[in-house]
ZADO-1210 file (C-alpha; in nm, 4 decimals, padded with zeros to 6 digits):
<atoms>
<atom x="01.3226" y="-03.2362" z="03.6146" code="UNK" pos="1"/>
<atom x="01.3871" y="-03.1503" z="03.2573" code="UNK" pos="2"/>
<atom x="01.3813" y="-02.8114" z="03.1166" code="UNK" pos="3"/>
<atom x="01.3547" y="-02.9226" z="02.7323" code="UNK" pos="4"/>
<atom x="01.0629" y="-02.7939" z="02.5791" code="UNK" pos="5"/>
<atom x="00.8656" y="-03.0362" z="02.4156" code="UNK" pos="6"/>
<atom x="00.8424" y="-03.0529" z="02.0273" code="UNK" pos="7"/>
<atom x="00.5607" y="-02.8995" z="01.8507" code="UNK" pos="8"/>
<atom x="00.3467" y="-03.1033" z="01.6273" code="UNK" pos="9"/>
<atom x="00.4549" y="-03.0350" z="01.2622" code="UNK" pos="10"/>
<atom x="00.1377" y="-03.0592" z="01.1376" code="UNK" pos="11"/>
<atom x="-00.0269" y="-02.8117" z="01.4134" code="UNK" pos="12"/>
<atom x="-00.2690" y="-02.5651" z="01.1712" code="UNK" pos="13"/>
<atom x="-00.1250" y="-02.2344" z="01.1201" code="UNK" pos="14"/>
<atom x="-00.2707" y="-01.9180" z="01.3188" code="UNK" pos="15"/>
<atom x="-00.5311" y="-01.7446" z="01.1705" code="UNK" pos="16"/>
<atom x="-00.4289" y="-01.3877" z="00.9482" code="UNK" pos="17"/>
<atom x="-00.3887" y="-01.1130" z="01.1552" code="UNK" pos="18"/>
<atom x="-00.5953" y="-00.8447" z="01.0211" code="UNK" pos="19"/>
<atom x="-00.3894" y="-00.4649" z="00.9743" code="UNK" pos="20"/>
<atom x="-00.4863" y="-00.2297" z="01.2399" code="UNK" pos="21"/>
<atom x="-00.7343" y="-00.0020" z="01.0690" code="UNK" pos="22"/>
<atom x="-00.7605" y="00.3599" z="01.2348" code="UNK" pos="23"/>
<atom x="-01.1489" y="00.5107" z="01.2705" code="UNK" pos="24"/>
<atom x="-01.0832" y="00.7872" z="00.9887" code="UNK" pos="25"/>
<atom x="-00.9760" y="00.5161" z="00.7579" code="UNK" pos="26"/>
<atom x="-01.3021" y="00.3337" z="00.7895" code="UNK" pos="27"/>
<atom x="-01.4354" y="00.7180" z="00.7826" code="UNK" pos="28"/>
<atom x="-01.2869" y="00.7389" z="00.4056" code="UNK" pos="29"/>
<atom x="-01.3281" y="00.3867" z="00.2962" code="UNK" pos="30"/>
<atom x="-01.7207" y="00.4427" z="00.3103" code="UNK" pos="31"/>
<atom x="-01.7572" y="00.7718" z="00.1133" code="UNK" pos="32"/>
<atom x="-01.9641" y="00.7213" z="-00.1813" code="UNK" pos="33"/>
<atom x="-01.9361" y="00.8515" z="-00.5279" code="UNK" pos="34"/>
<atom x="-02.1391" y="01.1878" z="-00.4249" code="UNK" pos="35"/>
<atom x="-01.9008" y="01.2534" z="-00.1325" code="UNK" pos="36"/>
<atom x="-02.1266" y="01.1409" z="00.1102" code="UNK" pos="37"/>
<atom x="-02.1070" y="00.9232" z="00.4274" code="UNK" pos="38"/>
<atom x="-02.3776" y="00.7782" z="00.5898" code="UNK" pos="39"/>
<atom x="-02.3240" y="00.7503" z="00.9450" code="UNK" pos="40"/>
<atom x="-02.5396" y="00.4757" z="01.0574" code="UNK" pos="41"/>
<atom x="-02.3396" y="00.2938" z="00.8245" code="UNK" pos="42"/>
<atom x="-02.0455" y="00.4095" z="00.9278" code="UNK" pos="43"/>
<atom x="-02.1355" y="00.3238" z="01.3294" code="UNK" pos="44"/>
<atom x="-02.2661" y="-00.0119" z="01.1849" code="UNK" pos="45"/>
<atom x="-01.9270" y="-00.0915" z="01.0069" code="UNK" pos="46"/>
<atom x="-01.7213" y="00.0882" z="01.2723" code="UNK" pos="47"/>
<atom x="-01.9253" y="-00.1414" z="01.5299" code="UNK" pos="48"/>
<atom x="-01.8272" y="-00.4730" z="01.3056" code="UNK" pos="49"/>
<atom x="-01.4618" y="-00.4013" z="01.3405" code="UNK" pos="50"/>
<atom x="-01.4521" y="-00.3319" z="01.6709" code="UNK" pos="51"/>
<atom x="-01.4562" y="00.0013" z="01.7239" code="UNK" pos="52"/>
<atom x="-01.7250" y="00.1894" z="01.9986" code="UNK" pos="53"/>
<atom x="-01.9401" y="00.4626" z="01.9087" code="UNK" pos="54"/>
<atom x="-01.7296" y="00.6988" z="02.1178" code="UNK" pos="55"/>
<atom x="-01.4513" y="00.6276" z="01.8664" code="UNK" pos="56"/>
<atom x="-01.6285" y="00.7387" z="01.6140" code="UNK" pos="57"/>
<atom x="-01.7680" y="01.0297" z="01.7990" code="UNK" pos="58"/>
<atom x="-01.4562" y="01.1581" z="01.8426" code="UNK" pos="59"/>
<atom x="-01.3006" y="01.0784" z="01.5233" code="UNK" pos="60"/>
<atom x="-01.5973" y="01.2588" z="01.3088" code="UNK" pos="61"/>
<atom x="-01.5198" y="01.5430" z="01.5626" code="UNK" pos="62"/>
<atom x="-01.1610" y="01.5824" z="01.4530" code="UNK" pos="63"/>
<atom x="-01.2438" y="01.5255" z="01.1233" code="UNK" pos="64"/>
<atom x="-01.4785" y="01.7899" z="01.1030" code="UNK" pos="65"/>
<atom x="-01.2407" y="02.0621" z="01.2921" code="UNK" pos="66"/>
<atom x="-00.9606" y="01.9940" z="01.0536" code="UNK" pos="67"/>
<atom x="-01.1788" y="02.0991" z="00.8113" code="UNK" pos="68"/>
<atom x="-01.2029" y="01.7321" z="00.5736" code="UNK" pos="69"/>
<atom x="-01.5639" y="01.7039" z="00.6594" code="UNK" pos="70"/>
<atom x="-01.8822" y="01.8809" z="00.7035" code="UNK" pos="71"/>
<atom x="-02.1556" y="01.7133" z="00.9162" code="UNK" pos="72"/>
<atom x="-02.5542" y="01.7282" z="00.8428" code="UNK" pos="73"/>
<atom x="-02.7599" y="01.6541" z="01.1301" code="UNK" pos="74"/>
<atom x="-02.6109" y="01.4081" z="01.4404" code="UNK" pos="75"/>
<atom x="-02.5298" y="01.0418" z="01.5486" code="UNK" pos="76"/>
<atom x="-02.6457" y="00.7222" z="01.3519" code="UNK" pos="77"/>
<atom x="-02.9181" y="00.9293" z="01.1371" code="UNK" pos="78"/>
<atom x="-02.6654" y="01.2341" z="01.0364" code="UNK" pos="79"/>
<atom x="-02.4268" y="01.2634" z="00.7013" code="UNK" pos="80"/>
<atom x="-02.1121" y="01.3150" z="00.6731" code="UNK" pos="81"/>
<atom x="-01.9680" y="01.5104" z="00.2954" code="UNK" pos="82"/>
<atom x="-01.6581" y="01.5519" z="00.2159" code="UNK" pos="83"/>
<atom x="-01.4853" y="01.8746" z="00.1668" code="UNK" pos="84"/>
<atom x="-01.2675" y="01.9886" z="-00.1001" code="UNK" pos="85"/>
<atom x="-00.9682" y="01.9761" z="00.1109" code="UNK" pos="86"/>
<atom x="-00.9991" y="01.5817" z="00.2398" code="UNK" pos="87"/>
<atom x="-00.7749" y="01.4744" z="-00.0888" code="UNK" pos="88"/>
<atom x="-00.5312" y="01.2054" z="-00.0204" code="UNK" pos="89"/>
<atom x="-00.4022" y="00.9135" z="-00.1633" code="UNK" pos="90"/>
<atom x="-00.6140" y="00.7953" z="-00.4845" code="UNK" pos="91"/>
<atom x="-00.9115" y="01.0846" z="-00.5376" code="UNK" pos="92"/>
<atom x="-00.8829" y="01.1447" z="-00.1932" code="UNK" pos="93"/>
<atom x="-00.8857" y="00.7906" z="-00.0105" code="UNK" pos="94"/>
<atom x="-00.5775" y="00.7287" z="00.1763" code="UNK" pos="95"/>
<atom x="-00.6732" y="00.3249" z="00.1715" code="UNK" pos="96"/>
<atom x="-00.6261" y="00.3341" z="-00.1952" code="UNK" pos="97"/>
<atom x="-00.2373" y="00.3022" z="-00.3499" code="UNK" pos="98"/>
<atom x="-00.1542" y="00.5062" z="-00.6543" code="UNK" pos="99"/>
<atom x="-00.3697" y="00.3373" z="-00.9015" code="UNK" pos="100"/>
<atom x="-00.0512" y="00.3560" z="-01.1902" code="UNK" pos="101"/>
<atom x="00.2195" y="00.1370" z="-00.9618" code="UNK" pos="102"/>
<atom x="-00.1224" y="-00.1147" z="-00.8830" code="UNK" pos="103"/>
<atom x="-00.1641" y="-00.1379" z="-01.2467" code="UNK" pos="104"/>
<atom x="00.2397" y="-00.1915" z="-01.2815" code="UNK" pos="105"/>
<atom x="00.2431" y="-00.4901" z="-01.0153" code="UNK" pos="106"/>
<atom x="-00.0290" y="-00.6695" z="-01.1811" code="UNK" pos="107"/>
<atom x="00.1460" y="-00.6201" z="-01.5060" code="UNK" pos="108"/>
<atom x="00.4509" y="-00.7473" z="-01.3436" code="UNK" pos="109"/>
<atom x="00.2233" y="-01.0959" z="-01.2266" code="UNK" pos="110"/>
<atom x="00.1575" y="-01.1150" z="-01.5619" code="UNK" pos="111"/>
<atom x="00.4395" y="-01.1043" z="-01.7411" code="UNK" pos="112"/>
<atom x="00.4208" y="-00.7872" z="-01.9125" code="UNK" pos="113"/>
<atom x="00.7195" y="-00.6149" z="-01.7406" code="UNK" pos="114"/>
<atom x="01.0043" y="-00.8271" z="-01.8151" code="UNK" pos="115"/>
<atom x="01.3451" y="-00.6179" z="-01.6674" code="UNK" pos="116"/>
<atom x="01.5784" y="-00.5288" z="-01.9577" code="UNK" pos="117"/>
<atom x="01.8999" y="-00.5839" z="-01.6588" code="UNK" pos="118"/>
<atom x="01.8980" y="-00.2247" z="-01.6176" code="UNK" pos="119"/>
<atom x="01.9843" y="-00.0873" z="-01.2706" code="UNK" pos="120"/>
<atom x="01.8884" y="00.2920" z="-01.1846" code="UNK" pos="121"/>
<atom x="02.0814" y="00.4208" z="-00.9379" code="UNK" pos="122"/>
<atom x="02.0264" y="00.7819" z="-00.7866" code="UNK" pos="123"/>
<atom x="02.2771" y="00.9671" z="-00.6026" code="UNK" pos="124"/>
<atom x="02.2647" y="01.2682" z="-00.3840" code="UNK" pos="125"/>
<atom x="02.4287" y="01.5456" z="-00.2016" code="UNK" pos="126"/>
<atom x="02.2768" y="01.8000" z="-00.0337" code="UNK" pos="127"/>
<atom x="02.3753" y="02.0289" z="00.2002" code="UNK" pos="128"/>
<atom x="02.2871" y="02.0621" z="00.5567" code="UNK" pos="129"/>
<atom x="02.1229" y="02.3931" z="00.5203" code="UNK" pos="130"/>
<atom x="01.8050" y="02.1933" z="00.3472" code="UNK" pos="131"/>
<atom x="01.8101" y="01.9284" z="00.5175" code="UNK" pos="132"/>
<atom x="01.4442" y="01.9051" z="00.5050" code="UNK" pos="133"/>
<atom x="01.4607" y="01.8701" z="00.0988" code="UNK" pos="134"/>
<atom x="01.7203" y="01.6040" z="00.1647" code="UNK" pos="135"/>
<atom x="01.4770" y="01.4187" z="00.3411" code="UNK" pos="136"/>
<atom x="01.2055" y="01.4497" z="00.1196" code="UNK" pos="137"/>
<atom x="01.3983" y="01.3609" z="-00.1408" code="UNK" pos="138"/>
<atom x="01.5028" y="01.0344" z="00.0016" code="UNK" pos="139"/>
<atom x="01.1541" y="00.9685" z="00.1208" code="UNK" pos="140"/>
<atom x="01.0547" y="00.9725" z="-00.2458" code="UNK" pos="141"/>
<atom x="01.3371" y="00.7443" z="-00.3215" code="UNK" pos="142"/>
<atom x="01.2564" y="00.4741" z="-00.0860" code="UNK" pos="143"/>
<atom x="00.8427" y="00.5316" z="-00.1391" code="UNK" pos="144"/>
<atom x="00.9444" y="00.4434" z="-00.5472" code="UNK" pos="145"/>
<atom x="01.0698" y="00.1534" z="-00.4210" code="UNK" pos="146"/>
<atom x="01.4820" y="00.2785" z="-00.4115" code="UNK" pos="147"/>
<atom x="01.6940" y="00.0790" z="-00.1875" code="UNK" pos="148"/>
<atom x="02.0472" y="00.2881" z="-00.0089" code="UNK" pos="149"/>
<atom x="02.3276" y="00.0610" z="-00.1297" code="UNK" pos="150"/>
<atom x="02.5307" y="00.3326" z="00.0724" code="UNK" pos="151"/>
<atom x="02.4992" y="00.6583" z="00.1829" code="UNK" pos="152"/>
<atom x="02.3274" y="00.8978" z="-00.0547" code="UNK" pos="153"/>
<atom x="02.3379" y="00.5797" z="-00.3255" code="UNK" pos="154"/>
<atom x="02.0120" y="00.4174" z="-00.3971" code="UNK" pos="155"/>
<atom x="01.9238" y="00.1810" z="-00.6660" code="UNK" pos="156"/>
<atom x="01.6277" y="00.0214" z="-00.8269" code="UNK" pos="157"/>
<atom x="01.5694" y="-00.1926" z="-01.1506" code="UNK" pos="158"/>
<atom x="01.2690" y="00.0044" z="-01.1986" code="UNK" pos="159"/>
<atom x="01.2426" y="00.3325" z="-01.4170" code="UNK" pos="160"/>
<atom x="01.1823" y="00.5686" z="-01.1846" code="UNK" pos="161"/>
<atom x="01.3844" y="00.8442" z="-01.3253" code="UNK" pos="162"/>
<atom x="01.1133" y="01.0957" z="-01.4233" code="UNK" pos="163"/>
<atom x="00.9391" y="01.0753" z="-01.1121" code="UNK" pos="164"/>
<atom x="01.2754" y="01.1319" z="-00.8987" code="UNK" pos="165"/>
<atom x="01.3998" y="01.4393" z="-01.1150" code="UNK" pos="166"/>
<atom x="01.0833" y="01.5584" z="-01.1031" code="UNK" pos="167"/>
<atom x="01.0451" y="01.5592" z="-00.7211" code="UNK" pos="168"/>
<atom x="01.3982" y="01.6959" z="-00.7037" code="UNK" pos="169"/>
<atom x="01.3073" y="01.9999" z="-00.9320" code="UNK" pos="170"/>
<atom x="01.0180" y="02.0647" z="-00.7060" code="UNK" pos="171"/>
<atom x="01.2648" y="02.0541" z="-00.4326" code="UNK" pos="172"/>
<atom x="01.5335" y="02.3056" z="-00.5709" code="UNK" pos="173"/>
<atom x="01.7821" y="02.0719" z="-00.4989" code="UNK" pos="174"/>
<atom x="01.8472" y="01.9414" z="-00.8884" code="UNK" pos="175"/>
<atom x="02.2158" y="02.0633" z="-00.9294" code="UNK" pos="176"/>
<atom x="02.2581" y="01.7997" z="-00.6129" code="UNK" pos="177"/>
<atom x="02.1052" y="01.4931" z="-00.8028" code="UNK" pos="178"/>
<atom x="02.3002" y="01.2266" z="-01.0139" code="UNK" pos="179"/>
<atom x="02.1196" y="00.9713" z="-01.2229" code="UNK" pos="180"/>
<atom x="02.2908" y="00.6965" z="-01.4040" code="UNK" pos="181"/>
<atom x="02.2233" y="00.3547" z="-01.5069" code="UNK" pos="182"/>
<atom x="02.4404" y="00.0390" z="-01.4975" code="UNK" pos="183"/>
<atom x="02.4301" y="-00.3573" z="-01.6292" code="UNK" pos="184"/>
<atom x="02.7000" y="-00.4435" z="-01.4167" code="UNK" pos="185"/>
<atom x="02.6055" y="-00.3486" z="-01.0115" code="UNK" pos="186"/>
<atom x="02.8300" y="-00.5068" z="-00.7804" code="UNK" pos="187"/>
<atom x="02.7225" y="-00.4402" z="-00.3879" code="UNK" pos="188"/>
<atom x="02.9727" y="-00.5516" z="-00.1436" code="UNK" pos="189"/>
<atom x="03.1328" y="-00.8534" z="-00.3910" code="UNK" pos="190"/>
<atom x="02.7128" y="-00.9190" z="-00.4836" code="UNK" pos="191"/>
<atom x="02.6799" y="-00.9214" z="-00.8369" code="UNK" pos="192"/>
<atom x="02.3802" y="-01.1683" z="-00.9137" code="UNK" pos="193"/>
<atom x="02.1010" y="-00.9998" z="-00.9700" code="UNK" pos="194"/>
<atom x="01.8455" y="-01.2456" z="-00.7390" code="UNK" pos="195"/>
<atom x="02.1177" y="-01.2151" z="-00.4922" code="UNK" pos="196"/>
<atom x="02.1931" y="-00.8372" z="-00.4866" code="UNK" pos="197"/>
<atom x="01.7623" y="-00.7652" z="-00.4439" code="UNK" pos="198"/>
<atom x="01.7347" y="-01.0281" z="-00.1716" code="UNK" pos="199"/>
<atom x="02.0725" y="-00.8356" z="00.0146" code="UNK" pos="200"/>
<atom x="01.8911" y="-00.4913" z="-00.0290" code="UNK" pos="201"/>
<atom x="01.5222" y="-00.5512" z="-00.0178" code="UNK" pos="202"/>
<atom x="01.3621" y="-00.6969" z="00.2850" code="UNK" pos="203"/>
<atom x="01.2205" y="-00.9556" z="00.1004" code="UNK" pos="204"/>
<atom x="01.0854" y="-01.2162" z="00.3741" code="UNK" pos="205"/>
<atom x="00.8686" y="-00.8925" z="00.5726" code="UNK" pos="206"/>
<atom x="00.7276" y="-00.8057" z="00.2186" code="UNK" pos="207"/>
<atom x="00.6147" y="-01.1660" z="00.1357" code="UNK" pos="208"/>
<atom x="00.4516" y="-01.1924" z="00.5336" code="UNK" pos="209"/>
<atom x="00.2500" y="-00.9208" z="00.4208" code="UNK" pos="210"/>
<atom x="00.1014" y="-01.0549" z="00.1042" code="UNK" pos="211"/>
<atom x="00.0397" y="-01.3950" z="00.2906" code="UNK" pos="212"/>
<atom x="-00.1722" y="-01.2230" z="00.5513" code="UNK" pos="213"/>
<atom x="-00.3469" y="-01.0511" z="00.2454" code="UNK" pos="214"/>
<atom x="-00.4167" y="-01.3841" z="00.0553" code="UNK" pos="215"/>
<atom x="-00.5644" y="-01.5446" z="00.3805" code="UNK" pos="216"/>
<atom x="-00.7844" y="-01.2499" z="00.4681" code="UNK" pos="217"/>
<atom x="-00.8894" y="-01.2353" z="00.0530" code="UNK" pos="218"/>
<atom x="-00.9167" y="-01.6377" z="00.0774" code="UNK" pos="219"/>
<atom x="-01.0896" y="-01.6530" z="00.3774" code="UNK" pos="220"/>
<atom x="-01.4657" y="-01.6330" z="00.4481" code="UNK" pos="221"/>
<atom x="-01.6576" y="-01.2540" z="00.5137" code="UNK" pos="222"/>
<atom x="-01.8597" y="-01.0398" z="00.3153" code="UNK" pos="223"/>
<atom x="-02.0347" y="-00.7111" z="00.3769" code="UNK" pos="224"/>
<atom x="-01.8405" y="-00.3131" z="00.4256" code="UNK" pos="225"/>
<atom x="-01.6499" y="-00.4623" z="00.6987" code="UNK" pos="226"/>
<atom x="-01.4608" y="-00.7053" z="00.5508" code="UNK" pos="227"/>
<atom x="-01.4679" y="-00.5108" z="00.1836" code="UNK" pos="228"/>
<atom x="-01.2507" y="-00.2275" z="00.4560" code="UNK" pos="229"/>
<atom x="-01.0165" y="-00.4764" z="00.5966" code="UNK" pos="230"/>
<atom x="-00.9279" y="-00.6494" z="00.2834" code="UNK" pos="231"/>
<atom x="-00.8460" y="-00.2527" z="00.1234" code="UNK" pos="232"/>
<atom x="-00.6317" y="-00.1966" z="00.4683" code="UNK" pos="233"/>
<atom x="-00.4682" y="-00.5616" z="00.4035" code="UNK" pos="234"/>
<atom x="-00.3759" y="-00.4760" z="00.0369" code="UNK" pos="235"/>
<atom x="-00.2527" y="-00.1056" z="00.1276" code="UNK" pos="236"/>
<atom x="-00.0272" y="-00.2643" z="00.3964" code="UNK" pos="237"/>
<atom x="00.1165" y="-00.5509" z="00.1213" code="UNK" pos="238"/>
<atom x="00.1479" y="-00.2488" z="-00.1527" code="UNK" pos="239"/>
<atom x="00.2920" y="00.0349" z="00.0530" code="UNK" pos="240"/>
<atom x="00.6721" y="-00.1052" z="00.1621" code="UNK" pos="241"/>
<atom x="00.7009" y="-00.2855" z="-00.1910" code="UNK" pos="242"/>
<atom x="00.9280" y="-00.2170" z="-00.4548" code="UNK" pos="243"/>
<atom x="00.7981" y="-00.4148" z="-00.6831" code="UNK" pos="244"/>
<atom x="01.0655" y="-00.5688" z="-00.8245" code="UNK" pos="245"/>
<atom x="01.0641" y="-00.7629" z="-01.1598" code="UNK" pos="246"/>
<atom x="00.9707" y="-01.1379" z="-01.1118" code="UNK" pos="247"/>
<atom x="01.3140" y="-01.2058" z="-01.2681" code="UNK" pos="248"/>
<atom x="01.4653" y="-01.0945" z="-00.9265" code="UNK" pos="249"/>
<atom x="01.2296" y="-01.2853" z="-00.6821" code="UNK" pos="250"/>
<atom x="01.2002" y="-01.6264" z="-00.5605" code="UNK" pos="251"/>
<atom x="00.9052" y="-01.8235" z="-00.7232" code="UNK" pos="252"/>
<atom x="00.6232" y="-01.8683" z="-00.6768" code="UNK" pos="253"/>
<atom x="00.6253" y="-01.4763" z="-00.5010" code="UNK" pos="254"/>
<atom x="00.3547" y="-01.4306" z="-00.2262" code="UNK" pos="255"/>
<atom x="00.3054" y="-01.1217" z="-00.3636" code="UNK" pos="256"/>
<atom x="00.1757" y="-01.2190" z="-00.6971" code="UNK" pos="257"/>
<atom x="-00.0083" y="-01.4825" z="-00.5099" code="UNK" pos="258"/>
<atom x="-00.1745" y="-01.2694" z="-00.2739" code="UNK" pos="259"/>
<atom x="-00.2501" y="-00.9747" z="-00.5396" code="UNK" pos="260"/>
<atom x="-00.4262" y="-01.2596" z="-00.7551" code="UNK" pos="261"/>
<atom x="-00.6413" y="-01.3142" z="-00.4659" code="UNK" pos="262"/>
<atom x="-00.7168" y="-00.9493" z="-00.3492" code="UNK" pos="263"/>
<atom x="-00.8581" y="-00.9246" z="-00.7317" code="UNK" pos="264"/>
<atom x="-01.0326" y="-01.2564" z="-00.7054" code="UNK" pos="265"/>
<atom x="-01.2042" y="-01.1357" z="-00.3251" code="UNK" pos="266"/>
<atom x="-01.2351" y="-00.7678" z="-00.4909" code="UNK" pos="267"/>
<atom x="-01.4458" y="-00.8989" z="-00.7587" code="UNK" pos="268"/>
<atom x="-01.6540" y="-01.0836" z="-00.5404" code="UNK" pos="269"/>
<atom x="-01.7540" y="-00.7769" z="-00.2840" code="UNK" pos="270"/>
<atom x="-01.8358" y="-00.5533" z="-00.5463" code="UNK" pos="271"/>
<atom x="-02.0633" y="-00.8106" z="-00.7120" code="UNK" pos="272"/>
<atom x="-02.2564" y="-00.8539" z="-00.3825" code="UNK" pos="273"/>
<atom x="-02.2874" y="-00.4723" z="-00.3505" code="UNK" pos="274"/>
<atom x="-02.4939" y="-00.1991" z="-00.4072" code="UNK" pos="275"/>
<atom x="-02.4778" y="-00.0217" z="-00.7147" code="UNK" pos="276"/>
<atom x="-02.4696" y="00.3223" z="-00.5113" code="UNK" pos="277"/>
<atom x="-02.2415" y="00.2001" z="-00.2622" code="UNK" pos="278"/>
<atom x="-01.9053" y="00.3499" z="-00.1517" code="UNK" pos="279"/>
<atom x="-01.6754" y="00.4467" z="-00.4207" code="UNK" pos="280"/>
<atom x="-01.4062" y="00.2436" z="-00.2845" code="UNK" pos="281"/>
<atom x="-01.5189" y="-00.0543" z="-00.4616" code="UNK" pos="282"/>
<atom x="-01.4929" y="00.1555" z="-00.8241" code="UNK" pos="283"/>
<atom x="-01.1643" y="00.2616" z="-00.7154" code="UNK" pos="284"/>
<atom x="-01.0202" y="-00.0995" z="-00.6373" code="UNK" pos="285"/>
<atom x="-01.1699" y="-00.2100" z="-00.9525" code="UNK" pos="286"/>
<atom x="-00.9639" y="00.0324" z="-01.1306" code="UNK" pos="287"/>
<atom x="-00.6842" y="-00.0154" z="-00.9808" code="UNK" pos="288"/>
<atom x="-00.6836" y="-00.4256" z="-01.0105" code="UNK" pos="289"/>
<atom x="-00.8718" y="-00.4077" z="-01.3636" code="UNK" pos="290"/>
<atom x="-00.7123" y="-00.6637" z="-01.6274" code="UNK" pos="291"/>
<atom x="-00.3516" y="-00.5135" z="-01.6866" code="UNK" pos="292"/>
<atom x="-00.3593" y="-00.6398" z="-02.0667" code="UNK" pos="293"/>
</atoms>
């Protein structure tokens, strides 16, 4: 009997998006309105439409109250939630939102506003052992500006990130261990194209997954808090792990114009349909994907 598999139809319709895995407190934050309130029928009602039980939320409102982010008036389905002064995280507090300025830039980017000059930045550092934990940090800011290690303690981007990473460094203490320099001319092991060298140290094809399952989610049909939640989650996901990189350096057309296009098309659309009082997650997206002229 023969083991061959048989072929798969090439024209077999592609799976549906996968939606991000949203955690209860996001959801939690995502639904705070503009007074620092949360309604928590709405949240179980919204919790309840992405598949969460009421014990999850329970529990989660729980923590959230012992760690101090939230205060909580009256219980279950007909209590309110309000947020304390020491919830702050990510964009005025909601960790679903990306840093509004580097949303702007990426739109700018899709727009053709950003052309790259050629300029590499490149960011070198040594720091000893003995704070090792501001070595760390310092390369987490690196790679969260969008830095890529070309080698140990090397890291380059085409992006001016230069104030931010001196800045971070002088927070640090560890300045006198920081080198910044630019260069037209970066060669990475015998790479010296440009499109070739950010395809070698950007992973390029997990980037672009992420802005495809964005697009189909932003494409696809749903209205209503739930969907307005996933599509936020979706478009975190696609933001957070990219570099954003000058079009000059990607392949065309780049899912990740593609898919931001359609976040700001779907965006549009849910806060149209919304309340005017309604969580301030909507004002912040709008912000953050308003025209970039």
């Amino acid at each position: 009997m023969s083991t061959t598999r048989p072929a798969e139809p090439k024209d077999a319709p592609e799976a549906p998006a996968q939606a991000p895995a949203i955690p209860t407190r996001l959801v939690v934050h995502a639904l705070v309105r503009e007074d620092g309130s949360v309604d928590a029928g709405e949240l179980y009602e919204v919790a309840g439409e992405l598949g969460m039980s009421d014990q999850q939320v329970r529990l989660c409102v729980k923590r959230l109250t012992a760690e101090g982010r939230f205060t909580q008036e009256g219980r279950g389905r007909r209590g309110v939630l309000r947020l304390t002064g020491t919830a702050g995280a990510g964009a005025a507090g909601l960790p679903l939102v990306p840093e509004v300025e580097f949303v702007r830039h990426a739109y700018r980017q899709d727009a053709g506003l950003e052309p790259w000059d050629g300029t590499w930045h490149l960011f070198a550092f040594a720091v000893p052992e003995a704070v090792r934990g501001a070595r760390d940090a310092l390369r987490d800011t690196l790679t969260s500006l969008g830095a890529a290690p070309v080698q140990g303690g090397l890291y380059a981007t085409p992006n001016e990130v230069g104030p931010y990473v001196r800045a971070r460094a002088a927070e640090l203490g560890v300045t006198a261990g920081l080198t910044c320099l630019t260069s037209r001319d970066l060669v990475v092991g015998g790479i010296a194209a440009p499109v070739e060298l950010a395809a070698r140290l950007w992973p390029l094809d997990a980037i672009a997954r992420r802005y495809e399952t964005l697009r189909a989610l932003a494409e696809g049909p749903g209205d209503g808090l739930a969907h307005a939640v996933t599509l936020a989650a979706a478009f975190s996901e696609a933001m957070g792990p990219d570099p954003l990189l000058p079009p000059e350096l990607l392949p065309a057309p780049w899912p990740g114009a593609t898919g931001r296009a359609a976040a700001a098309a779907a965006w549009s659309r849910l806060r149209s349909a919304t309340a005017p009082h309604g969580p301030r997650l909507f004002r912040l997206y709008a912000e953050a994907v308003a025209d970039p002229g």
